[in-house]
Structure formats: structure tokens, C-alpha cells
LUMKE-615351 format. One record per residue: residue in one letter; x, y, z of N, C-alpha, C in turn. Coordinates in steps of 0.1 Angstrom, whole numbers, padded with zeros to 4 digits, always signed. Layout:
# LUMKE-615351
AXYZXYZXYZ/...
END
This chain:
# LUMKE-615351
X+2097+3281+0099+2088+3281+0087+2084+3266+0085/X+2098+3261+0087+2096+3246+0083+2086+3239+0094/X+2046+3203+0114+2036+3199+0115+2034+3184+0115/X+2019+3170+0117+2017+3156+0121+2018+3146+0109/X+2025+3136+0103+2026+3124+0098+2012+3121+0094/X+2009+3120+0078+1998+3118+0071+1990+3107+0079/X+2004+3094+0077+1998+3082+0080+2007+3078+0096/X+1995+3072+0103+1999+3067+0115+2012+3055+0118/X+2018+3048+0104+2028+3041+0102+2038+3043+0108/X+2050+3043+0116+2062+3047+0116+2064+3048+0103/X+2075+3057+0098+2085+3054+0087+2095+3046+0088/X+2100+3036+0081+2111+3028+0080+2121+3032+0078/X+2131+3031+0091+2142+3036+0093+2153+3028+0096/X+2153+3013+0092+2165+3009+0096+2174+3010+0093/X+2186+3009+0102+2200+3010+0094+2202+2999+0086/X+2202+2988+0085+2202+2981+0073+2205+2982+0060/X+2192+2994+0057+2191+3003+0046+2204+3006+0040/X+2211+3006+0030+2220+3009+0023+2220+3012+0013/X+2229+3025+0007+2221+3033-0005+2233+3038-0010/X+2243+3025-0009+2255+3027-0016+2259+3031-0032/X+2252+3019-0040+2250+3020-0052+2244+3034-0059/X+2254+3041-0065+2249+3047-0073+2233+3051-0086/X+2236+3039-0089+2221+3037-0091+2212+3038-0081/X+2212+3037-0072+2203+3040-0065+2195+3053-0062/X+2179+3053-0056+2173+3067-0059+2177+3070-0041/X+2183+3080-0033+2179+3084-0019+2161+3087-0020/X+2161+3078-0009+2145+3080-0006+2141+3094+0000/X+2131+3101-0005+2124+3111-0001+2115+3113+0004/X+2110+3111+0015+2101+3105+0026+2092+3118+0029/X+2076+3119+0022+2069+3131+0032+2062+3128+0038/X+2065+3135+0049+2059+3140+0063+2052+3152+0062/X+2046+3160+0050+2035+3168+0053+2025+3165+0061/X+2021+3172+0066+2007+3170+0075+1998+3179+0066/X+1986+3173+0065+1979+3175+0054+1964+3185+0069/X+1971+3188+0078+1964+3191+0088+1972+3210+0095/X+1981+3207+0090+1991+3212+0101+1999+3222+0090/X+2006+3211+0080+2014+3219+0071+2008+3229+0058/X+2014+3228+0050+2014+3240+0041+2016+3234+0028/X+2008+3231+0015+2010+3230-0001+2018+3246-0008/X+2026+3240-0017+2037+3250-0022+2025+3265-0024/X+2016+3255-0033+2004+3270-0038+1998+3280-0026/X+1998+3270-0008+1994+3275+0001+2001+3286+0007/X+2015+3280+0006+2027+3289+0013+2027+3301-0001/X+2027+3302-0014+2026+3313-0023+2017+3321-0019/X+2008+3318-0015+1992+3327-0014+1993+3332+0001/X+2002+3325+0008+2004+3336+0025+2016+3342+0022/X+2024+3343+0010+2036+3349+0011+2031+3365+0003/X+2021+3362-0005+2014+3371-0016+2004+3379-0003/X+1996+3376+0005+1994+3376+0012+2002+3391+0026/X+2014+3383+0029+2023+3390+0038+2029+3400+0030/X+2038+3400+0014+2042+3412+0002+2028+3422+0010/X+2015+3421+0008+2000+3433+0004+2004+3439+0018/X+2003+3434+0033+2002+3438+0047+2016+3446+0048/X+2027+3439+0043+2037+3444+0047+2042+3455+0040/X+2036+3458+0030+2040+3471+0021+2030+3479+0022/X+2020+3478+0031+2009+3488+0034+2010+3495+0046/X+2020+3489+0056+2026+3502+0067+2029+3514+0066/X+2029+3523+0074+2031+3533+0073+2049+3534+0066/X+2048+3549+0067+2064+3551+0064+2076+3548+0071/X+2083+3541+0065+2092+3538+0071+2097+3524+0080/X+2079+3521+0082+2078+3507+0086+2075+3495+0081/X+2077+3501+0065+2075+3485+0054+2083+3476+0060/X+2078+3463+0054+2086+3451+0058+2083+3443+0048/X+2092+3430+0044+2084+3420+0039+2093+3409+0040/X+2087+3393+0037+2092+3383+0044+2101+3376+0037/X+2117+3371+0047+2123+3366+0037+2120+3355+0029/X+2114+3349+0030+2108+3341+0021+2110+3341+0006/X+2107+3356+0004+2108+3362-0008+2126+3358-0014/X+2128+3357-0003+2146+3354-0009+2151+3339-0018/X+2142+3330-0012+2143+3319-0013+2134+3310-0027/X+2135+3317-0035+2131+3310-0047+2145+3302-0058/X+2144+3297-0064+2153+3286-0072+2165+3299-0071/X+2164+3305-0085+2174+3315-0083+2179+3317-0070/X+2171+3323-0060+2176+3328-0045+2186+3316-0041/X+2183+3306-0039+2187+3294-0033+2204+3295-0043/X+2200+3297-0054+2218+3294-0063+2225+3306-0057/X+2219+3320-0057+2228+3329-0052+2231+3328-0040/X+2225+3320-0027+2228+3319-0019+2241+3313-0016/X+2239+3300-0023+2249+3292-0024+2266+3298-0032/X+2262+3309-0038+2276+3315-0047+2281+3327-0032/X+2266+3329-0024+2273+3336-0009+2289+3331-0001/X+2279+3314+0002+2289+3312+0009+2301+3305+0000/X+2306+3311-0008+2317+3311-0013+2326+3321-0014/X+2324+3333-0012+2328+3349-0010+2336+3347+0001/X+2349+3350+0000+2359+3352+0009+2357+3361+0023/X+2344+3377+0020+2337+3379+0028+2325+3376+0037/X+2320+3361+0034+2306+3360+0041+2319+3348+0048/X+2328+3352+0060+2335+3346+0066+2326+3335+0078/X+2314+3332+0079+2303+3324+0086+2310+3310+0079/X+2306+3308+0066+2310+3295+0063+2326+3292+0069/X+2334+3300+0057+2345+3297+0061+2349+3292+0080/X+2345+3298+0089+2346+3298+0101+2343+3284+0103/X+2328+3282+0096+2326+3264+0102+2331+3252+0100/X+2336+3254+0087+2338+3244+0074+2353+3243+0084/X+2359+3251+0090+2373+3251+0100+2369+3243+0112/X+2357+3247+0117+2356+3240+0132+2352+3225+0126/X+2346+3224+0118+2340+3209+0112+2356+3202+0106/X+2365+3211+0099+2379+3201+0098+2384+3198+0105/X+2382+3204+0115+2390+3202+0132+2383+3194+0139/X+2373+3198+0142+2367+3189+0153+2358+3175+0144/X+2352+3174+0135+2346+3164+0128+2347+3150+0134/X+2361+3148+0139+2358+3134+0146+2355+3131+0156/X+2358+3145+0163+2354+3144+0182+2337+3147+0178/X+2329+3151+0169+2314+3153+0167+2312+3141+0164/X+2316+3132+0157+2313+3118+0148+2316+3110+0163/X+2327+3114+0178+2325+3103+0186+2313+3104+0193/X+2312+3117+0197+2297+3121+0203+2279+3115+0198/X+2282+3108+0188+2269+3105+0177+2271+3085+0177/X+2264+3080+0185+2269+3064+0187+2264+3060+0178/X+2263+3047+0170+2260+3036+0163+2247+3035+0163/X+2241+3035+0148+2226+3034+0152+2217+3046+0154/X+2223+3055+0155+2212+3068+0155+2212+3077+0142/X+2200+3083+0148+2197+3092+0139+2198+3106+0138/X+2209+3111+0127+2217+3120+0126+2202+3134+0115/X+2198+3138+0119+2186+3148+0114+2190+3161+0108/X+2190+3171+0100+2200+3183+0096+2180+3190+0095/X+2186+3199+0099+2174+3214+0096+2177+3219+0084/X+2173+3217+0074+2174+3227+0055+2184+3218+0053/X+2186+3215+0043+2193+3209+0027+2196+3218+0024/X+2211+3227+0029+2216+3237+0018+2229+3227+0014/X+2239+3234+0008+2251+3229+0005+2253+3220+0011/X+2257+3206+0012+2259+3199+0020+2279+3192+0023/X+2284+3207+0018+2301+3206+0018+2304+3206+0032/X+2297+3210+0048+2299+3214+0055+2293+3199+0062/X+2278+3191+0063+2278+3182+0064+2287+3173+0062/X+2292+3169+0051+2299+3158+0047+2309+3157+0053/X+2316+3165+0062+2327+3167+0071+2327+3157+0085/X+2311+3157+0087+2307+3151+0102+2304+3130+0094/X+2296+3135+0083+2291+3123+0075+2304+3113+0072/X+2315+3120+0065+2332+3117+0065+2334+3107+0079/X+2332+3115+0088+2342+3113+0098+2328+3100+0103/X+2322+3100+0102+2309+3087+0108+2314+3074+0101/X+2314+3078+0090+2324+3068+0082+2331+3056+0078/X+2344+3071+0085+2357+3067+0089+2357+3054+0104/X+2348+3061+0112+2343+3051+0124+2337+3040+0122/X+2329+3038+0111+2321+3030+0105+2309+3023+0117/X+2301+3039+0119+2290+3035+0124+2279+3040+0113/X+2268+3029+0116+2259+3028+0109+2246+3044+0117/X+2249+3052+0109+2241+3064+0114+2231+3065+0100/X+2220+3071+0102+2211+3078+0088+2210+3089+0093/X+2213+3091+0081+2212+3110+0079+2197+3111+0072/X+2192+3121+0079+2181+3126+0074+2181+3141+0068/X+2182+3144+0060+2177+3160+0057+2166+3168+0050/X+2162+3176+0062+2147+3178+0063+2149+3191+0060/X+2139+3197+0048+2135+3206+0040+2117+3204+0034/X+2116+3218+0031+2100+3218+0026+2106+3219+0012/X+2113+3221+0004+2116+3223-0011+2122+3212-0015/X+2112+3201-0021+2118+3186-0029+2127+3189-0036/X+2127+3196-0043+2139+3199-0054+2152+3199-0047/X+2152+3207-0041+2163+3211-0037+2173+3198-0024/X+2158+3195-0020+2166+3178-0013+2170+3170-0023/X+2163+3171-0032+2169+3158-0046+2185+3168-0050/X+2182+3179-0054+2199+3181-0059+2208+3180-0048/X+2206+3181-0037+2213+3178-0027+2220+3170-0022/X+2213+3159-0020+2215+3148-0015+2220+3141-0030/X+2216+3147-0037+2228+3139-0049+2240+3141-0053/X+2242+3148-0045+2260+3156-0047+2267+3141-0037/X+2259+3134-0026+2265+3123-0018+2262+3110-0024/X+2254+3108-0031+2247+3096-0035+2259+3088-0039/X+2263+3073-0033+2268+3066-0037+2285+3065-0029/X+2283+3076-0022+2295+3081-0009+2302+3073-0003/X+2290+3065+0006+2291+3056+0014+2289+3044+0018/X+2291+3036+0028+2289+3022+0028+2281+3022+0044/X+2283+3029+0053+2278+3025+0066+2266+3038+0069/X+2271+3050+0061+2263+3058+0064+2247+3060+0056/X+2237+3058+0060+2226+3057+0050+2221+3074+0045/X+2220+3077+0040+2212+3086+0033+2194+3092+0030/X+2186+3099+0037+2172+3101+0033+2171+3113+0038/X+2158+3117+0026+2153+3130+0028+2141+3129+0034/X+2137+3140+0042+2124+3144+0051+2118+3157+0040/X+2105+3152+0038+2104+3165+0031+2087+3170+0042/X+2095+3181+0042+2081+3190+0053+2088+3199+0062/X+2079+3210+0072+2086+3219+0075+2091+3213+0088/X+2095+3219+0098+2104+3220+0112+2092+3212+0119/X+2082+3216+0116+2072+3209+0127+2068+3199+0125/X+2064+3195+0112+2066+3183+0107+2079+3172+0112/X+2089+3180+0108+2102+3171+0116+2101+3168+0133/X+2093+3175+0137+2090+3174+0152+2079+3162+0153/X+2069+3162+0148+2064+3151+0147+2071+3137+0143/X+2076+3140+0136+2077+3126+0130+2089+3120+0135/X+2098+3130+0146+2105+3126+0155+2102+3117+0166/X+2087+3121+0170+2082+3115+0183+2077+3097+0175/X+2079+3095+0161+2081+3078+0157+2097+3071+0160/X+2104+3082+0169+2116+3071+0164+2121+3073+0178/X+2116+3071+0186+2121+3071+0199+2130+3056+0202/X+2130+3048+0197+2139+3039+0196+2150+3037+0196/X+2158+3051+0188+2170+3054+0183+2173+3065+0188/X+2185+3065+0192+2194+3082+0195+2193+3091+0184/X+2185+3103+0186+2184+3110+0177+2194+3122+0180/X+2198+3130+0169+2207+3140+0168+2207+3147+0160/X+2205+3163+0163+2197+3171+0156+2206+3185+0148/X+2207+3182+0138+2220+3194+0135+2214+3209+0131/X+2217+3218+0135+2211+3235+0127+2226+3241+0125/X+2230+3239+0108+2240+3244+0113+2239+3260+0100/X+2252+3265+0100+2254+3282+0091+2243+3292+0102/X+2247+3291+0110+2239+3301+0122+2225+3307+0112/X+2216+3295+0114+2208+3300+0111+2194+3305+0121/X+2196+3298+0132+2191+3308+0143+2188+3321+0146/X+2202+3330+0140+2203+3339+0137+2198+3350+0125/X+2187+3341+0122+2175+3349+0113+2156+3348+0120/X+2161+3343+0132+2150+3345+0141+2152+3354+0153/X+2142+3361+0158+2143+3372+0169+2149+3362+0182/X+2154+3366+0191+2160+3362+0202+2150+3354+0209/X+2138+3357+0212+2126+3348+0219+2120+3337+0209/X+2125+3337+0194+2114+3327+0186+2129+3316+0186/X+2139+3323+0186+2150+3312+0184+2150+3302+0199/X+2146+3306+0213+2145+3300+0224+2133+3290+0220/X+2124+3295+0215+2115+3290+0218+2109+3275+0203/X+2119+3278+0194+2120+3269+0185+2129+3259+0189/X+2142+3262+0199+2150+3253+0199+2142+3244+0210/X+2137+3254+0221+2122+3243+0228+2116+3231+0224/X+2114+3239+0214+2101+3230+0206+2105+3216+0202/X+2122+3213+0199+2125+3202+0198+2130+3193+0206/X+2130+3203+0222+2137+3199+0236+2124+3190+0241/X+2115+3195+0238+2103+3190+0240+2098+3176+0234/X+2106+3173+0226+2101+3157+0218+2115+3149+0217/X+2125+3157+0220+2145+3144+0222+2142+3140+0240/X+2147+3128+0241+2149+3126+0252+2167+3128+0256/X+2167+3124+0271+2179+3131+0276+2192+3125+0272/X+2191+3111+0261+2206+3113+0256+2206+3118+0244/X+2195+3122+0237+2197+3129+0222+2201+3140+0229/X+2205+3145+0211+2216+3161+0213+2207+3170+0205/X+2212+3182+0207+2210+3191+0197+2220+3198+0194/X+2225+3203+0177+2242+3207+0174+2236+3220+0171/X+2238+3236+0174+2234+3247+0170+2248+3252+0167/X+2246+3261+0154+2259+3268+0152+2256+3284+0151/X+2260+3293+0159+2260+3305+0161+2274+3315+0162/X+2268+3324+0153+2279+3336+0153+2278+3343+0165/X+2291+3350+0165+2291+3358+0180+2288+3379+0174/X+2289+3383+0185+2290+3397+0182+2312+3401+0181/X+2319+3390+0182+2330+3396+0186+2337+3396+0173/X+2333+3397+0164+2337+3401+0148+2342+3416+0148/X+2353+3420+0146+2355+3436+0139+2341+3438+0132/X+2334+3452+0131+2325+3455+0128+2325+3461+0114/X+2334+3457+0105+2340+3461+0092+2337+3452+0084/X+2339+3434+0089+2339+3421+0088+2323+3412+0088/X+2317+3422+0097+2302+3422+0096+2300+3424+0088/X+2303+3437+0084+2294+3446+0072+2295+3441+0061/X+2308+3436+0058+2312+3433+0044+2307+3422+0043/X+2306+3408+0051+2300+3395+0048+2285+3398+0046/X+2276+3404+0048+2261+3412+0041+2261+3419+0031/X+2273+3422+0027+2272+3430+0016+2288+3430+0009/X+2290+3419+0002+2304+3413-0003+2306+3422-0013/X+2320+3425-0016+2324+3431-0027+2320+3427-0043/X+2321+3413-0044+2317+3409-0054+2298+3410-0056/X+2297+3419-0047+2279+3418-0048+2269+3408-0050/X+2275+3396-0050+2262+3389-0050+2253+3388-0039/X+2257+3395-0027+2245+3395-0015+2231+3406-0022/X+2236+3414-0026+2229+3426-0032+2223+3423-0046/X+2228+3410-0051+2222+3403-0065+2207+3395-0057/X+2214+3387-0048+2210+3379-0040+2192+3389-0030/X+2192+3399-0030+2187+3406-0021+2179+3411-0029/X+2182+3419-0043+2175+3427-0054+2164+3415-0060/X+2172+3399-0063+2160+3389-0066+2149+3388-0055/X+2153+3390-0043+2130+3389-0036+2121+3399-0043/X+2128+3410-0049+2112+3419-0053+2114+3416-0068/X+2124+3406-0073+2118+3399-0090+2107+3392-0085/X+2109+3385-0076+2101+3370-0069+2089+3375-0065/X+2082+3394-0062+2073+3395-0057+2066+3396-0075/X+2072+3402-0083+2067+3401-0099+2061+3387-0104/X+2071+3378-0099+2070+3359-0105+2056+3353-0098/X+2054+3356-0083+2046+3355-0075+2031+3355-0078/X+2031+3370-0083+2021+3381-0086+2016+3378-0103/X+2027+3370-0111+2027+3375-0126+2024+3385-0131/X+2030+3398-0126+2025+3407-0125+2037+3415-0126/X+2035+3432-0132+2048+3439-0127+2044+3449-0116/X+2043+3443-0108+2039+3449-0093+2051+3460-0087/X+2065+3453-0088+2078+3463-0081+2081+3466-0096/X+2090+3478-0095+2097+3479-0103+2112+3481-0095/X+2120+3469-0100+2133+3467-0089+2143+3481-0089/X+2141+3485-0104+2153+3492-0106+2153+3509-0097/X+2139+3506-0089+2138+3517-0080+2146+3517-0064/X+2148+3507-0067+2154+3504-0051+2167+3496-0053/X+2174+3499-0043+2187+3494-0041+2187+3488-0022/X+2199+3476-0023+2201+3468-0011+2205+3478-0003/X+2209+3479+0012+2210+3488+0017+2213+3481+0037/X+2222+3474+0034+2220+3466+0053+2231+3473+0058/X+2226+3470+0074+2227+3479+0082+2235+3468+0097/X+2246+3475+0101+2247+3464+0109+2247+3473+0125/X+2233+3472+0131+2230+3476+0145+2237+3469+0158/X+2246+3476+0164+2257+3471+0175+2248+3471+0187/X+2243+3479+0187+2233+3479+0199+2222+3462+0200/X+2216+3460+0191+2211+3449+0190+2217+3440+0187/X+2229+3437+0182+2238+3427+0179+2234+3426+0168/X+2227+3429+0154+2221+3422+0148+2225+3432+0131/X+2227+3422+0121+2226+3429+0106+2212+3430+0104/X+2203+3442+0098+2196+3444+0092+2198+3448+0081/X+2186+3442+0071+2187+3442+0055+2176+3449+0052/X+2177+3459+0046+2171+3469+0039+2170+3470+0025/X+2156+3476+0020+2154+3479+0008+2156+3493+0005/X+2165+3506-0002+2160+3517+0001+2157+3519-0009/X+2146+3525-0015+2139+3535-0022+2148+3543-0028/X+2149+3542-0040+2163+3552-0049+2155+3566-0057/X+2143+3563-0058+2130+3573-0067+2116+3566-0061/X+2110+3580-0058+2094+3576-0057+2089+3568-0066/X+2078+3557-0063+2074+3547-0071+2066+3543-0062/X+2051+3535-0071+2041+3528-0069+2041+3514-0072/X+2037+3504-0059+2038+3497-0060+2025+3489-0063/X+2022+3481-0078+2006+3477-0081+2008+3460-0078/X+1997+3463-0067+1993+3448-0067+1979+3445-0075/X+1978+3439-0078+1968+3432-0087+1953+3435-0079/X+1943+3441-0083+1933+3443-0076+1930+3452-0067/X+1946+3458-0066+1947+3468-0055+1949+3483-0056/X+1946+3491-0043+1949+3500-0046+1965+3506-0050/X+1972+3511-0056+1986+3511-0057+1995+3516-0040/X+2002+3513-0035+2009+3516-0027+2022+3527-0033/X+2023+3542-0025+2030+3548-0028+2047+3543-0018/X+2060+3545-0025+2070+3541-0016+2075+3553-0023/X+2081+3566-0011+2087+3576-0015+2099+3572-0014/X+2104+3583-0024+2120+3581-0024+2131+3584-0010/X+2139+3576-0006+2144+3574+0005+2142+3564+0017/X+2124+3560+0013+2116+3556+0024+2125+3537+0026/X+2128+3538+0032+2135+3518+0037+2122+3506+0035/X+2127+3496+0035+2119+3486+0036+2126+3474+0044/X+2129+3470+0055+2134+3456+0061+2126+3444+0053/X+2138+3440+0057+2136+3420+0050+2136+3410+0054/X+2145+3416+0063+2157+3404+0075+2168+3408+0083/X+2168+3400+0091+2177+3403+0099+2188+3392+0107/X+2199+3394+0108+2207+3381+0115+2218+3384+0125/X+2210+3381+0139+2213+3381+0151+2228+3377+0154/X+2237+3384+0163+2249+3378+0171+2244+3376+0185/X+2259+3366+0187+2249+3367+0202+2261+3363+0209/X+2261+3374+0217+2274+3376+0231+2276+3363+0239/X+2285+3358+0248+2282+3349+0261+2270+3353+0270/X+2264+3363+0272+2253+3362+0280+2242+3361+0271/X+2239+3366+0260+2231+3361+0254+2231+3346+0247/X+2240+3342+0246+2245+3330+0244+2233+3316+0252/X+2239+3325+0266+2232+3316+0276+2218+3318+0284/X+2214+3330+0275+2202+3335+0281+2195+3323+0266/X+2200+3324+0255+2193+3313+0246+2192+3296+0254/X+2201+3296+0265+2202+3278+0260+2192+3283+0279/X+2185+3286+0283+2181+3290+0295+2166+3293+0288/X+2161+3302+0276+2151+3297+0273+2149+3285+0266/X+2153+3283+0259+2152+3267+0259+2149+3258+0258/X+2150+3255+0274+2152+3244+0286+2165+3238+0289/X+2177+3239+0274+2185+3233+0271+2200+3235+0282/X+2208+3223+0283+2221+3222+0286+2230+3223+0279/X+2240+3230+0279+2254+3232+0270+2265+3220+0273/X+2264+3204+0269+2270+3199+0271+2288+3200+0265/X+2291+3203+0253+2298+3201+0243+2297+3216+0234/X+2307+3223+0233+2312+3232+0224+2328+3233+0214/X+2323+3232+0202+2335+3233+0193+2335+3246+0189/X+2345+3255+0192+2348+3270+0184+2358+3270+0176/X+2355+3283+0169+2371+3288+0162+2380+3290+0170/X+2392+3291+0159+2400+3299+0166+2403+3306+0172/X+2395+3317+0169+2397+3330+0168+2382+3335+0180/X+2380+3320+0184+2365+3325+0192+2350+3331+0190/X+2350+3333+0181+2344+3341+0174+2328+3336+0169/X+2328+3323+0170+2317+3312+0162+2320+3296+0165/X+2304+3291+0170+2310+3278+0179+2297+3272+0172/X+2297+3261+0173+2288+3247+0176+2286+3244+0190/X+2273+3243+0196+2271+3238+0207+2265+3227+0210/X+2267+3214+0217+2255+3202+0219+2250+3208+0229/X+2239+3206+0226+2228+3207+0239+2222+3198+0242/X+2215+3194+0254+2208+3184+0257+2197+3190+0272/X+2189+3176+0273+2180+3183+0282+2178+3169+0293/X+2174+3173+0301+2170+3159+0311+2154+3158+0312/X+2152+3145+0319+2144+3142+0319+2134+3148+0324/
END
């Protein structure tokens, strides 16, 4: 989701930079491309856009994008997710990151640039940031996100942390951060995706995104991917999608308030539908469903009303496992090498460095 650098300037990046003092603001640096990227009101109006197409399929094959998940609210419930004793993903990394954190912090030399994909919680960062430290090499962390807000509350939870490690925000999407990678060829760059987020892209967009950045690191930068496996009890699946304490399903019910907020409009009416995921063994993969609890019309503004019968589903999302051969069928499309892997214990969910040659 997450295009080219407004201005032809490098951005200033030296380590020098120190952003110890609490008083201090972390810089928030955009890299929108005013060519390439997307204004908040732009991404509203393709998301409003995607809601009309995707609720106009036939039966059975609504869809609509998660996108919808991710509004302010979405973002806090997300965050109350990975705290559920059942959405065991976190837990799993926040282990490999206590364990392994300093063998990741020796792998990351002095002087480079340490880059993170989304600004979510940053409890699981600060493990690697800790341990950089502790080493006392001078690394900047960048964390690149399209939602300023949410890099400002972020990056404020660290403000004032540290002494060697610098702190800045990238604000713009993935492509953007691909650009504006190709200004810092100077420095070892090192690229983190971590909470298996991979795993909300289809099998060929995840190869071909991880590409995309194999395509602008040279052969001693890394790339750090964190992926779940399929070897979870299938009980343990289900329930981290749909936690006892239900906030996945709180979390899930908020996208069609968000198509209302969107729309200003009362376009869904939520209380017709209930969460409903599904976790497919055959495809490795959780799917998230909307199901239809009562017949209901859905009015979009200007439009004709859309009928959604009772029982009829609607997908939202989905989040991929991936076996050892799919594993390697990802780092094969690619381009990428599996230099370095940190796992659980239990095997089950790893970190991998990847890298590419020249």
C-alpha cells in the first residue's frame, strides 16, 4: 500500500544527529511523491471507490479492502490484539527478539541504516534498538508509515531513550521508502518487516514486493522478514483470529463503521452482520469474513442500493502461513538469499535476513 522524493536533495541523515533530549521533536521526514504517491483525501476516495466495486459482485463474491480496518480506532484495537494471550504471533516474536536481539544488533554494523516497514507498537523494535545500544553503535532508525499521526504517537513512546541510537520518521508509502532508499547508498541499509506482515499479501505480491526492495539494497544490506508458519495446532490458529476476549471481532465489526465515517452516510448497517474467519488448511491461509446475519441493503450515496442476503459472506482479508517449501519458494521469487534465521522454540515462526548479490 505503502513512490519518488519531492525534492531532488538527499535527506540528511547523519549519524551525528542526536535526539537524546527529551525536549526534543523526532523529525518527520516526507517522502511523498507528489507524482507517484497518494493525499489522505486520495487514498479515501479509492477506498470509497473499492467499498462501491466490491460490494457489487455477485453472490457470495463480495469483498472489500482491508484498509477499511485501519482507521484511528482500528489502529487502537489492533494494538489491544497483540496483547490477547491468543493472537500468539506477537508473543512468539517479542521471544525470538529476547533471545536473539543481540546476535540481530551484531549483524547491523555501525553507521547504518536500520529502516522498519509501519510504525505499529514499537515494544518489539525496541528489543533490537536496546540491544544497538547496548553495543553503542551509532544506527538511525527510520520508521516508515503513510499515517503521521500515528508515527508521531509512536516514535514518542522512545523519545529521549537513547544516546547512540538516532530516531526519524519516513512518512510515505513502501514505494516511496524505495525511492528514497536509492539517496543513501552510502550507508548499510537494513530493512525490517516485522509481525508477519507479509502474510496479508497473496503469495506472488509478497515475492514480488520483497523484490521490489532487492532491487534498490545492495549486496551487504539485509532484509529482516518475520513469518508465521503453517505448523501451529489448527485450534491456535483459529483462536488467535478470533480471541476469546473478542476484540478481533470488535476490531473486524469497526471496517463497516469506517465504510459509514467514509461515506457520512448510513450506508451499512453493522448490526446485520457478524465476524466470521475461517482458517483454510489447504491454502495455508486465515480468511476473514463478513457474514450476513439478516437480509439488508446496502445505500451508497448516489447509488443504486446493493442487496446482501442473509447468509451471503463477504471477505476482507486474509493471512497467509507458509511451510518450508513455500518458505523458499518466497525467498526464490524474490531474488533473495536466506543468509541468517532466528526461530522459536517451538519452530513454528522465524525472522529471516535475506540478502542479494550483485
Amino acid at each position: 500500500m505503502l513512490g519518488p522524493v519531492p525534492s531532488p536533495t538527499p535527506v540528511p541523515i547523519h549519524s551525528g544527529t542526536r535526539l537524546g533530549d527529551p525536549a526534543e521533536t523526532i523529525p518527520i521526514i516526507d517522502i511523498r511523491s507528489t507524482a507517484h504517491s497518494v493525499t489522505v483525501a486520495a487514498l479515501e476516495d479509492g477506498i470509497r471507490a473499492d467499498v462501491l466495486a466490491g460490494l457489487s459482485k455477485p453472490y457470495n463474491e463480495k469483498e472489500l479492502s482491508n484498509l477499511l480496518l485501519y482507521n484511528e480506532e482500528g489502529l487502537r484495537l489492533f494494538e489491544q490484539i497483540t496483547y490477547q494471550p491468543d493472537y500468539y504471533l506477537t508473543g512468539l516474536e517479542i521471544d525470538i527478539l529476547s533471545r536473539h536481539a543481540h546476535q540481530i544488533a551484531n549483524s547491523i554494523p555501525d553507521g547504518a541504516i536500520l529502516l522498519e516497514l509501519g510504525a505499529g507498537a514499537l515494544r518489539k523494535t525496541a528489543l533490537i534498538l536496546d540491544a544497538l545500544e547496548a553495543q553503542q553503535k551509532d544506527v538511525t532508525y527510520f520508521a516508515l508509515d503513510l499515517d503521521k499521526p500515528e508515527l508521531l504517537r509512536t516514535l514518542a513512546e522512545l523519545n529521549g531513550r537513547y544516546t547512540h541510537v538516532s530516531l526519524a520518521g519516513l512518512w510515505g508509502t513502501y514505494d516511496d521508502g524505495c525511492t528514497w532508499l536509492k539517496q543513501t547508498k552510502d550507508r548499510t541499509r537494513i530493512i525490517l518487516w516485522l509481525g508477519s506482515s507479509v502474510g496479508n499479501m497473496t503469495r506472488k505480491e509478497a515475492g514480488q514486493f520483497i523484490r521490489s526492495f532487492g532491487d534498490v539494497l545492495a549486496p551487504r544490506d539485509r532484509f529482516i522478514v518475520a513469518i508465521d508458519s503453517r505448523y501451529h495446532k489448527t485450534d491456535d490458529i483459529r483462536a488467535a483470529y478470533n480471541d476469546r476476549a473478542g476484540v478481533t471481532r470488535r476490531f473486524a465489526l469497526n471496517a463497516l463503521s469506517n465504510i459509514n465515517d467514509l461515506f457520512n452516510s448510513d450506508v451499512v448497517d453493522v448490526s446485520c452482520f457478524d465476524y466470521n474467519p475461517y482458517y483454510n488448511e489447504i491454502l495455508g491461509r486465515n480468511e476473514a469474513y463478513f457474514r450476513c446475519r439478516k437480509e439488508t441493503g446496502v445505500k451508497v450515496p448516489s447509488e443504486t442500493p446493493i442487496l446482501v442476503h442473509e447468509g451471503e459472506y463477504i471477505r476482507f482479508g486474509f493471512s497467509h502461513k507458509y511451510d518450508r517449501v513455500e518458505k523458499q519458494l518466497l525467498w526464490t521469487a524474490a531474488g533473495a538469499r536466506p543468509v541468517q534465521e532466528w526461530g522459536s522454540q517451538d519452530g513454528t515462526y522465524a525472522l529471516t535476513m535475506l540478502s542479494w548479490s550483485s
